[in-house]
C-alpha positions as CSV (number, residue, x, y, z in Angstrom):
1,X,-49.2,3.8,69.3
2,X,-50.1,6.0,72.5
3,X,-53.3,7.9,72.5
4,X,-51.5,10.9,72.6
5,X,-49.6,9.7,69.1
6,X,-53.0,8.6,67.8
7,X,-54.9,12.0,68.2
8,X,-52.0,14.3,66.5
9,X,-51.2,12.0,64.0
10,X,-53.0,13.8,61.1
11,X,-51.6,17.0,62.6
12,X,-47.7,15.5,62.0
13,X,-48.8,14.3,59.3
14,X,-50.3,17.5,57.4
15,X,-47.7,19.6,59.0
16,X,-44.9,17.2,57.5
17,X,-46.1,17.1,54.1
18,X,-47.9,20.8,53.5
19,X,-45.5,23.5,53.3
20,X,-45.5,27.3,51.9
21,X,-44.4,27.7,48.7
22,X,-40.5,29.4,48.7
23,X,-39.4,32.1,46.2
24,X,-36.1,31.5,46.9
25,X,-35.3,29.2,44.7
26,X,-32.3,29.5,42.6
27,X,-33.6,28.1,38.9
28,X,-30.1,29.0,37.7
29,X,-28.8,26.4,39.4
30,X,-31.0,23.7,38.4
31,X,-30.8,22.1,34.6
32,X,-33.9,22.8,32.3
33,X,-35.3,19.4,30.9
34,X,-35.1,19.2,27.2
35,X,-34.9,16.4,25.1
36,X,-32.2,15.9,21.4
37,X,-34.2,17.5,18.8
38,X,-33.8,15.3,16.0
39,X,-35.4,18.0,13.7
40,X,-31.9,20.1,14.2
41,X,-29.2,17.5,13.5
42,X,-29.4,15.3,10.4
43,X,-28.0,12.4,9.9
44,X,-28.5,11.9,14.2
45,X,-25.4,13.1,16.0
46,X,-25.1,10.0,18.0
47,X,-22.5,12.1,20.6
48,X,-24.9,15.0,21.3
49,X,-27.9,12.7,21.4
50,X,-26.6,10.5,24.1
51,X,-25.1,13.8,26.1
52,X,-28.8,15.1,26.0
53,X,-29.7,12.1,28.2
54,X,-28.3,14.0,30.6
55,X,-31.1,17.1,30.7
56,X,-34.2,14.1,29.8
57,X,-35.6,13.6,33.3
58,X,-34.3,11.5,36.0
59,X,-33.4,8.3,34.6
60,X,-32.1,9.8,31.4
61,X,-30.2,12.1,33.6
62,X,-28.4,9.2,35.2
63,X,-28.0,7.5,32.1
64,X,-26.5,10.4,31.0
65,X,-24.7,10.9,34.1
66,X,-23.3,7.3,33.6
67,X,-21.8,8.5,29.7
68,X,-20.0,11.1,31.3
69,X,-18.3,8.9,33.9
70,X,-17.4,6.1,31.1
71,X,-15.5,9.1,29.0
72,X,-13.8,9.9,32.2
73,X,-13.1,6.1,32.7
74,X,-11.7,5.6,29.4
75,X,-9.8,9.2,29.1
76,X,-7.8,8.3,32.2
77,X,-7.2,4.4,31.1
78,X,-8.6,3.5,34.7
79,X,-9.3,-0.1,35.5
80,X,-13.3,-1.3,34.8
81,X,-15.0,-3.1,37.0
82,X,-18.6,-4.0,35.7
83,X,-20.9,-5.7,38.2
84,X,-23.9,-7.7,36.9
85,X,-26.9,-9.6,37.7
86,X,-28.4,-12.6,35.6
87,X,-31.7,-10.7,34.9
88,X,-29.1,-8.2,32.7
89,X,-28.2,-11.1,30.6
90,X,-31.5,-12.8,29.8
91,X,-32.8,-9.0,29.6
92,X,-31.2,-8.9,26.3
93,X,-27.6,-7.1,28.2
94,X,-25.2,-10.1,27.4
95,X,-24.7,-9.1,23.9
96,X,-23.6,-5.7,25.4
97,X,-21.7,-7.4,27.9
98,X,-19.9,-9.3,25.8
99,X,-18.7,-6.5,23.3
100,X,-17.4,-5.1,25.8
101,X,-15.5,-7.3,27.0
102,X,-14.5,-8.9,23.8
103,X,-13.1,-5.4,23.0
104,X,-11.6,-5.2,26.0
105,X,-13.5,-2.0,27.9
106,X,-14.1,-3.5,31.1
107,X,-11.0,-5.1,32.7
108,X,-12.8,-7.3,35.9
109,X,-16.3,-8.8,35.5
110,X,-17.9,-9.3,38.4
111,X,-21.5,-11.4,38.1
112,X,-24.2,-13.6,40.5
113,X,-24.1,-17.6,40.1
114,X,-27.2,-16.5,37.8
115,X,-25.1,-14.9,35.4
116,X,-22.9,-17.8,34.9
117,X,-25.9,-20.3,34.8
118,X,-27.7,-18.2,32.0
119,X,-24.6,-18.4,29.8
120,X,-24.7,-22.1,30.5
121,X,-28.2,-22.2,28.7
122,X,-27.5,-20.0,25.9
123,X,-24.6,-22.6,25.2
124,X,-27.4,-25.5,25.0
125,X,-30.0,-23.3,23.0
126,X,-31.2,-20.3,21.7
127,X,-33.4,-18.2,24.8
């Protein structure tokens, strides 16, 4: 780093990450995060609980994200591709993995040589 670099780095720094506050900020546009209240719906409406993963913070929201696409998916009989990785099976995944394709909801699996060798060990024994 130059000298010249060295002495304004806290400057570039600071002036990167300190900025005046905006009030233009359109909060219409933005989804408020809520989670399912369970208090609301009994029995649990399985449907609306899963859409609310959608407004549950950021991974929710792509989980939820990811339900809407599958609808679309199935509504519009498109062809599945589901990609894996062997942690997702010995995670506890392969059971989900396997119903769906035993019920035929994916149509082309696609996996790592570790997928293949963890299903070759829960062939020998439980894991």
């Amino acid at each position: 780093m130059s000298e010249a670099r060295k002495d304004n780095a806290p400057a570039i720094a600071l002036e990167a990450a300190l900025k005046p506050t905006s009030s233009s900020i359109d909060l219409s546009a933005h989804l408020i995060v809520r989670g399912y209240d369970f208090n609301k719906s009994q029995p649990i409406d399985y449907f609306n609980l899963l859409r609310s993963y959608s407004t549950m913070g950021f991974q929710a929201t792509n989980f939820g994200q990811a339900c809407q696409q599958i609808d679309t998916m199935l509504e519009t009989d498109s062809i599945i591709f589901l990609g894996y990785t062997s942690n997702m099976v010995s995670s506890g995944c392969r059971d989900i993995i396997r119903y769906l394709c035993q019920h035929k909801l994916i149509h082309v699996l696609v996996t790592t040589a570790g997928g293949i060798e963890e299903d070759f060990i829960k062939c020998l024994a439980p894991t």
